[in-house]
C-alpha positions as CSV (number, residue, x, y, z in Angstrom):
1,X,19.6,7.8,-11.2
2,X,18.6,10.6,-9.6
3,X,15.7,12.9,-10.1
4,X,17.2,16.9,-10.1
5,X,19.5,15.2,-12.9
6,X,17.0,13.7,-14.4
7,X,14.9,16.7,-14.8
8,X,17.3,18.3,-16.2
9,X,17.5,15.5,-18.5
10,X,14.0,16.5,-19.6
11,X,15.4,20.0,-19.6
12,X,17.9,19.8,-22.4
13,X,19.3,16.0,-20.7
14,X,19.4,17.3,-16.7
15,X,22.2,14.9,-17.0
16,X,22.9,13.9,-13.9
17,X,25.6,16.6,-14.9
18,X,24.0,19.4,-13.0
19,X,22.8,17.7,-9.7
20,X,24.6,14.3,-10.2
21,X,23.8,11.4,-11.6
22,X,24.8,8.0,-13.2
23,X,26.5,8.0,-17.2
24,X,25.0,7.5,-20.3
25,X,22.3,10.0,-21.1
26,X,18.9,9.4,-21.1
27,X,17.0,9.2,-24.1
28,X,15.1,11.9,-24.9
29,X,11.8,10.7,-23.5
30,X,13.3,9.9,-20.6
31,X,11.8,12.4,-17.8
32,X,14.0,13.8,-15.0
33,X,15.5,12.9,-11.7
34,X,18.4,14.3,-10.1
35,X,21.6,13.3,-7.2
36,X,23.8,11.0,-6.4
37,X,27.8,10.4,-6.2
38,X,30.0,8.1,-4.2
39,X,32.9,9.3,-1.9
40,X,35.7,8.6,0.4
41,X,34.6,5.3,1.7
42,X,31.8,5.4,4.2
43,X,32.0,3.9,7.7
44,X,28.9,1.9,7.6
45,X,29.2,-1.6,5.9
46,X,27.1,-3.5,3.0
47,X,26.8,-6.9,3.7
48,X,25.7,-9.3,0.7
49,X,22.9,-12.1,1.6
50,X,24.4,-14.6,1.1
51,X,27.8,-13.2,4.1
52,X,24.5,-13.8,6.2
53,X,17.1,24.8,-15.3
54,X,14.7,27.1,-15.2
55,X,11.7,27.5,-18.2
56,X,8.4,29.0,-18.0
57,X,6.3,27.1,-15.8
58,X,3.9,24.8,-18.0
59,X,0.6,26.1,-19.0
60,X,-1.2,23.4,-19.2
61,X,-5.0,23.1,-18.2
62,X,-5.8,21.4,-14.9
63,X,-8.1,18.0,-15.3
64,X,-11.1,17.2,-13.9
65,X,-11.0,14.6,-11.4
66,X,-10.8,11.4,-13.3
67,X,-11.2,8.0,-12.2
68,X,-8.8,5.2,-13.7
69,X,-10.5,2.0,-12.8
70,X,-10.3,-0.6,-15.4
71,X,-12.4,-3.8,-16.3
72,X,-9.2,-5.5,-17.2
73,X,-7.4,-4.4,-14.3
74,X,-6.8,-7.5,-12.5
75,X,-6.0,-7.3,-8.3
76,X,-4.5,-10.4,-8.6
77,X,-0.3,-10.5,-8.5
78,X,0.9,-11.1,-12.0
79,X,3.5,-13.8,-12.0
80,X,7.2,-13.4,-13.7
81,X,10.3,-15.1,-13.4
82,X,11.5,-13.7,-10.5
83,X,11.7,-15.5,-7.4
84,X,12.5,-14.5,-3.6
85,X,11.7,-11.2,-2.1
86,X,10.6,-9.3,-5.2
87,X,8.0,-6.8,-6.2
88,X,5.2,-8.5,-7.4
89,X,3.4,-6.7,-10.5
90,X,-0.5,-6.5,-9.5
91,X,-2.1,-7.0,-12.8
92,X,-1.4,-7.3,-16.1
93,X,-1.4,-3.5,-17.4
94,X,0.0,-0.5,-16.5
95,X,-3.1,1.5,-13.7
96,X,-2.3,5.0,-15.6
97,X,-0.5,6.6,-18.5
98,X,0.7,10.7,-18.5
99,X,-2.2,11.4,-20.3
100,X,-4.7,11.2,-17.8
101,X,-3.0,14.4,-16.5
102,X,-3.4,16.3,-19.6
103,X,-0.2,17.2,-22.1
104,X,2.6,14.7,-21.0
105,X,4.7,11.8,-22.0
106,X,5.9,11.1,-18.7
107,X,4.7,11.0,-14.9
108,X,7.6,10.3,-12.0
109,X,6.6,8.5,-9.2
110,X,7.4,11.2,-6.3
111,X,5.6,9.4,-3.3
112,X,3.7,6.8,-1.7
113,X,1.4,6.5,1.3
114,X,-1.7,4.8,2.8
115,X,-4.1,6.7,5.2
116,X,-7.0,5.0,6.6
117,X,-8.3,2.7,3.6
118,X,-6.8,4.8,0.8
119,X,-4.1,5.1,-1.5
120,X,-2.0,8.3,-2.2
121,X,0.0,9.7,-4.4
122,X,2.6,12.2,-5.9
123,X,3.6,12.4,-9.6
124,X,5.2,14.8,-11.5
125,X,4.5,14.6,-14.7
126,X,6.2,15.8,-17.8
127,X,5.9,17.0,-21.0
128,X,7.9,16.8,-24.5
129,X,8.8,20.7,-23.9
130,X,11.9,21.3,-21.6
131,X,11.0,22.6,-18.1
132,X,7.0,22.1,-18.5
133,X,6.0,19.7,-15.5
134,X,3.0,19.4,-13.0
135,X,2.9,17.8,-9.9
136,X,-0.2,15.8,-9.1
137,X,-2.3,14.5,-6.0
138,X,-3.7,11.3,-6.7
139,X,-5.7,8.8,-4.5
140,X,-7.5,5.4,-5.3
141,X,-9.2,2.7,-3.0
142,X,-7.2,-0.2,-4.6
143,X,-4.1,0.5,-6.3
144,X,-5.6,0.1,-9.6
145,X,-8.2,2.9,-10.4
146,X,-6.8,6.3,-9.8
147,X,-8.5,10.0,-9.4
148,X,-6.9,12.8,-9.6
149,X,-7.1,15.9,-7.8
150,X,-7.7,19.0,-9.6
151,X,-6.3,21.2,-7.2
152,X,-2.9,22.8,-7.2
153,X,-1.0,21.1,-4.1
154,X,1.9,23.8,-3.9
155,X,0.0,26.7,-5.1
156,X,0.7,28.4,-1.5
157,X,4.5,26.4,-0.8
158,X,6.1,29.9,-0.7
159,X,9.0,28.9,-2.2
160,X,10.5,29.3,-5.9
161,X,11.7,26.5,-7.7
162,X,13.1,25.9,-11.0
163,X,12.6,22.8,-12.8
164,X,12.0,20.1,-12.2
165,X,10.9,20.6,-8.4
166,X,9.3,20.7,-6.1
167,X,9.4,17.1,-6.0
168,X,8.1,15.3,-3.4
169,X,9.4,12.5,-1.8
170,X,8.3,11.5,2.0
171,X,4.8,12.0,3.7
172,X,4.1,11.6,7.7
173,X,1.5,12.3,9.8
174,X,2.8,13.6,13.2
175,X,1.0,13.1,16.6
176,X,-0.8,16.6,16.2
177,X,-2.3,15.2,13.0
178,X,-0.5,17.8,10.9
179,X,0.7,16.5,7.8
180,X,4.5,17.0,6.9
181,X,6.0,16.5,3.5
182,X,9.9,16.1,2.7
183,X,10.8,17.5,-0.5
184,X,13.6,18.6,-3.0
185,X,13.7,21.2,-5.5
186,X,16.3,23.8,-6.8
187,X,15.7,27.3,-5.8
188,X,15.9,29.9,-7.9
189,X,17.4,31.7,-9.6
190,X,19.8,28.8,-9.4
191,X,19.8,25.5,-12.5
192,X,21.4,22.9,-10.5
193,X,22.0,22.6,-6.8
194,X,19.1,20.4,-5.3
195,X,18.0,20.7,-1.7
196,X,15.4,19.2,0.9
197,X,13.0,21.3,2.0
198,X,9.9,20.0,4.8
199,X,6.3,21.5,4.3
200,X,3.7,21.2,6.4
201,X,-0.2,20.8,5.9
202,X,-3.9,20.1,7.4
203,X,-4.5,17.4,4.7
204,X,-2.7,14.6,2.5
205,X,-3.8,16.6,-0.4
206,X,-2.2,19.9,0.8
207,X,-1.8,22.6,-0.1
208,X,1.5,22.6,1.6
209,X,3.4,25.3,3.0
210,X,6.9,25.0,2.9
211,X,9.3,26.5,5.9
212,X,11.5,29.4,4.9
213,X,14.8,27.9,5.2
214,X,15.8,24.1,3.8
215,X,15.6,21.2,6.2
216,X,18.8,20.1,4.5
217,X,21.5,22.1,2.8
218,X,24.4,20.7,0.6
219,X,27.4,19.5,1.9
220,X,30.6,21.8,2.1
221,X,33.2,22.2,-0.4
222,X,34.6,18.6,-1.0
223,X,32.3,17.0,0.7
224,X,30.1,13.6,-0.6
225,X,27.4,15.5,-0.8
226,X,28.3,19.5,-2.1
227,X,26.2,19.3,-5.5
228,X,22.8,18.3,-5.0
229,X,20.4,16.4,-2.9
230,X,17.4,14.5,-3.5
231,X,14.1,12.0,-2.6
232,X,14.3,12.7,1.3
233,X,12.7,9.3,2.9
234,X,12.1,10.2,6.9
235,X,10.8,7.8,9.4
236,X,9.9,9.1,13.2
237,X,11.6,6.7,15.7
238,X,11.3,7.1,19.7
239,X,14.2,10.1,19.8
240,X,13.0,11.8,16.7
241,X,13.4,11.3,13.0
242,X,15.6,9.7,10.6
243,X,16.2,11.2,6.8
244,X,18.1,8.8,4.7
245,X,18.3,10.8,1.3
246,X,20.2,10.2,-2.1
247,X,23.1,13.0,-3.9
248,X,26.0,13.9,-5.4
249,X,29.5,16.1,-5.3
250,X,31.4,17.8,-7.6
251,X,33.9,15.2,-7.6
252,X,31.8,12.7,-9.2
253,X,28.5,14.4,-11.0
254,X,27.9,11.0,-12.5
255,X,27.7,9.0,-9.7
256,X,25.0,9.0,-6.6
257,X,25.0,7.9,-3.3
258,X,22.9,7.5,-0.2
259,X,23.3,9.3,3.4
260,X,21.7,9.7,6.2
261,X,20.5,12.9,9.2
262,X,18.6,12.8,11.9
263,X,16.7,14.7,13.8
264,X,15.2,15.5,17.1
265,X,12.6,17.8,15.7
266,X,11.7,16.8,12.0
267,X,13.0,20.8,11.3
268,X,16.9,20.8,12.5
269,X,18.7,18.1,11.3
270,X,22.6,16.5,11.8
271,X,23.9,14.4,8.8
272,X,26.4,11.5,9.0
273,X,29.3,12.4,7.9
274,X,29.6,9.4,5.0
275,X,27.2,7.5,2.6
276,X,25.8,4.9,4.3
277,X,25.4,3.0,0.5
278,X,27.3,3.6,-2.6
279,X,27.5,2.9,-6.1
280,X,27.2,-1.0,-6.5
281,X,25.1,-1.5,-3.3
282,X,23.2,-5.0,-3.5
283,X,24.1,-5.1,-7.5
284,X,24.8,-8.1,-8.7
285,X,27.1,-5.9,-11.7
286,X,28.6,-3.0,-11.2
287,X,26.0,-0.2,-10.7
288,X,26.4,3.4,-11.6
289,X,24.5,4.7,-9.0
290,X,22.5,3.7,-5.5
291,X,19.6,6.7,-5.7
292,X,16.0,6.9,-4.6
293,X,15.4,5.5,-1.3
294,X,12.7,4.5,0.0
295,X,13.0,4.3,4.4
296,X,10.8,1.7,5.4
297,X,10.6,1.1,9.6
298,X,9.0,-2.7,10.1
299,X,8.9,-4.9,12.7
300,X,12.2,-6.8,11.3
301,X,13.8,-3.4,11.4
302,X,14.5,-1.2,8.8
303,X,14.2,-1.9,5.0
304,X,15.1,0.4,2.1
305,X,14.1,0.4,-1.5
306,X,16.2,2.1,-3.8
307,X,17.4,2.8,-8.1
308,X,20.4,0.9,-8.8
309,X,20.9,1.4,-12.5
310,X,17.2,1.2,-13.9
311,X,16.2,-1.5,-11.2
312,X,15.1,-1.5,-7.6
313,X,17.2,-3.1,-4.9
314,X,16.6,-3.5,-1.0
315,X,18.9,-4.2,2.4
316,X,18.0,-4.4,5.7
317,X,19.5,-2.7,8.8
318,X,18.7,-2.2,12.5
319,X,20.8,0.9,12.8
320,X,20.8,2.6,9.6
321,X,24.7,2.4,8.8
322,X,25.1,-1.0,8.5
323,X,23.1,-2.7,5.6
324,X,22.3,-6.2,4.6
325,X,20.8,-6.8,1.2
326,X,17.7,-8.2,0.9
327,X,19.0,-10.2,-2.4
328,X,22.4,-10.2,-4.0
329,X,20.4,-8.5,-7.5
330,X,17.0,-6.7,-7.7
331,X,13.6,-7.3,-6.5
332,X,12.3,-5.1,-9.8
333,X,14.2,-5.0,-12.6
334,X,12.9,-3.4,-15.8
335,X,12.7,-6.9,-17.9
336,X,10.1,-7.4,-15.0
337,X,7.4,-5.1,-16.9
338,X,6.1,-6.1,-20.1
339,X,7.2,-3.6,-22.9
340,X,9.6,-2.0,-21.1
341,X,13.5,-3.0,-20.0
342,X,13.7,0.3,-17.4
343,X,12.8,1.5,-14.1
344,X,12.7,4.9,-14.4
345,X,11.2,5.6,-10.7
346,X,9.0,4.1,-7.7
347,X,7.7,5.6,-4.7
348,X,6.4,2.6,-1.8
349,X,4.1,2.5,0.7
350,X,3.3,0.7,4.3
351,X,-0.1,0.1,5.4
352,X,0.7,-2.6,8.4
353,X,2.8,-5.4,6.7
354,X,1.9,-4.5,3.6
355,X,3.9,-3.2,1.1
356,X,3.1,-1.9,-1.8
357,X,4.7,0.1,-4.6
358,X,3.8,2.5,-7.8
359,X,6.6,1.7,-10.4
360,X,7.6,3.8,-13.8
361,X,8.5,1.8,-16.3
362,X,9.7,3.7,-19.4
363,X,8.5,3.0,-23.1
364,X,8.5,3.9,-26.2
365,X,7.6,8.0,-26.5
366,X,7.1,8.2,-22.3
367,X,6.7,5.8,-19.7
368,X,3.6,4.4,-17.8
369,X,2.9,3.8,-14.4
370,X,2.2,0.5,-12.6
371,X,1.0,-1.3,-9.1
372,X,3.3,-3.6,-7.4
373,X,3.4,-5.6,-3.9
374,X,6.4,-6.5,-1.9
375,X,6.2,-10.4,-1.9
376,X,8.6,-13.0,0.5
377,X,9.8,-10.3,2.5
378,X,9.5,-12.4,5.8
């Protein structure tokens, strides 16, 4: 599911209906995310593994910085059923609830980094009134104890969004050492119509400055991708960038898809014409939706993490069209977590081989946030 629909699900059920995004409503607690739909088939191929609206911005009051680390936080991967190339849980708790920001009842997992030895963050977190969200900068040693930042990281982005954005979804550090963040968000005056935006700043904790003009811009009439976009993942290669993104068209506002732009630049950037995965991608049922990637480049090529009806999937590729699941199923599925039976979102991270994840799960009244580690990926 995607996140602009999503947030509108906070907003009154952001259904999917107004960016895009997969059936049956979420329930109420459910926070937002927005995107997705499927077209005319796309010219890249997915090959199984085993072929092989805008509110009042929220007043709430910003928290002091607040560190999460708990004695019964264990570092040690927490064991499940699951077997294969999975996401290991790390512990046996969730590392943080909404209310260590303040107000809320839910906090999306917007993006995922290392620099040097630490870990950070990007949630947006929600509260039980429509269109109240915060997005927060958070950073921890382990993976386990969080702080948050008190600042404001888009107090100087210069653009106007409505709810839910800005969201953000991809963090890079380019050569110069400037920072460069890809993000989505509705612009106002508009209530649906989600686009990518980059932002550039001297630090991972911003404040970032967005350029005046989207990165990415929905798709013309009829194409895949003419409602809404969302969760930009970018990668710099040799020639430049590649964006692989998730959205949806007016022909389908229930369904979500992923594509693909590059870019020579990181600023100017040429889309593929098709999805490069649909609806059903690496699902061992049919899925409603493939949303939320997450562009990984490793030595084995790339991998990508991504939603596939409340769990997370991954493929492989060496070109970005053609895919290879990782599994025929998930590597996280909700029944993973204890107490809950949803992913809701999850943002990864690469430091070296590693890989390592924060996951939403939802629950009863909100969701909670937890640490996982990609395991038999090899």
């Amino acid at each position: 599911m995607s996140i602009a629909m999503r947030s509108l699900a906070l907003v009154g059920l952001m259904t999917f209906a107004a960016c895009g995004a997969p059936a049956a409503a979420p329930p109420s607690s459910e926070p937002p995310v927005a995107s997705g739909t499927p077209p005319p088939a796309p010219t890249a191929t997915v090959t199984p593994t085993h072929a092989l609206a805008p509110t009042a911005s929220p007043t709430t009051t910003t928290p002091s910085p607040t560190d999460t680390s708990s004695p019964n936080a264990s570092p040690t991967l927490e064991p499940n059923s699951r077997t294969g190339p999975r996401l290991a849980l790390v512990g046996d708790q969730a590392v943080f609830e909404p209310s260590l920001f303040g107000e809320f009842s839910a906090t999306l997992a917007a993006a995922h980094f290392v620099a040097g030895n630490t870990h950070h963050a990007y949630v947006v977190a929600f509260s039980d009134i429509p269109g109240q969200q915060q997005a927060f900068h958070v950073t921890s040693a382990d993976g386990v104890g969080w702080e948050v930042d008190p600042s404001d990281p888009f107090a100087d982005l210069g653009v106007d969004m409505s709810p839910p954005g800005p969201i953000p979804g991809s963090i890079i550090r380019l050569p110069d050492r400037t920072w460069t963040m890809y993000l989505w968000g509705i612009p106002l005056p508009q209530e649906n119509g989600g686009v990518i935006w980059r932002a550039t700043s001297d630090s991972p904790a911003g404040p970032w400055v967005a350029d005046p003009v989207p990165a990415l811009d929905l798709g013309a009439a009829g194409a895949w991708d003419d409602r809404a976009l969302d969760f930009p993942s970018v990668v710099a290669t040799e020639d430049g960038f590649e964006m692989i993104y998730s959205a949806v068209g007016n022909a389908d506002l229930q369904t979500s898809s992923i594509g693909l732009a590059s870019s020579t630049d990181g600023i100017e950037w040429t889309k593929h014409p098709d999805p490069v995965l649909e609806a059903g991608a690496c699902s061992a049922d049919p899925a409603r939706y493939a949303a939320m990637p997450r562009l990984l480049d490793t030595e084995d090529g790339y991998l990508l993490f991504f939603e596939t009806d409340s769990s997370v999937a991954a493929a492989r590729s060496t070109d970005l069209l053609n895919w290879t699941c990782v599994v025929d199923g998930p590597v996280l599925a909700g029944s993973d977590i204890p107490g809950s039976d949803r992913v809701h979102s999850f943002a990864v991270a690469q430091d070296g081989t590693r890989i390592t994840a924060l996951v939403e799960s939802l629950v009863e009244g909100g969701s909670e946030m937890w640490f996982a580690e990609a395991v038999d990926f090899e």
